[in-house]
C-alpha positions, 0 to 999 in steps of 0.5 A: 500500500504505501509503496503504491502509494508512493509510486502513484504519488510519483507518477501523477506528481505534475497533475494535482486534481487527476493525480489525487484521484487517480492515487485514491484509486490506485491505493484502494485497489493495491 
């Protein structure tokens, strides 16, 4: 989870608002 999360955080960095939610999903689903 939190490895997800970083590498989500990391991925979607340039986008704030997408990232956010895309991070939420991506941590719900790992």
């Amino acid at each position: 989870m939190a490895l997800g999360d970083l590498a989500a955080t990391d991925t979607w960095r340039p986008v704030a608002g997408q990232g956010r939610s895309v991070n939420l999903s991506i941590s719900t689903a790992f």
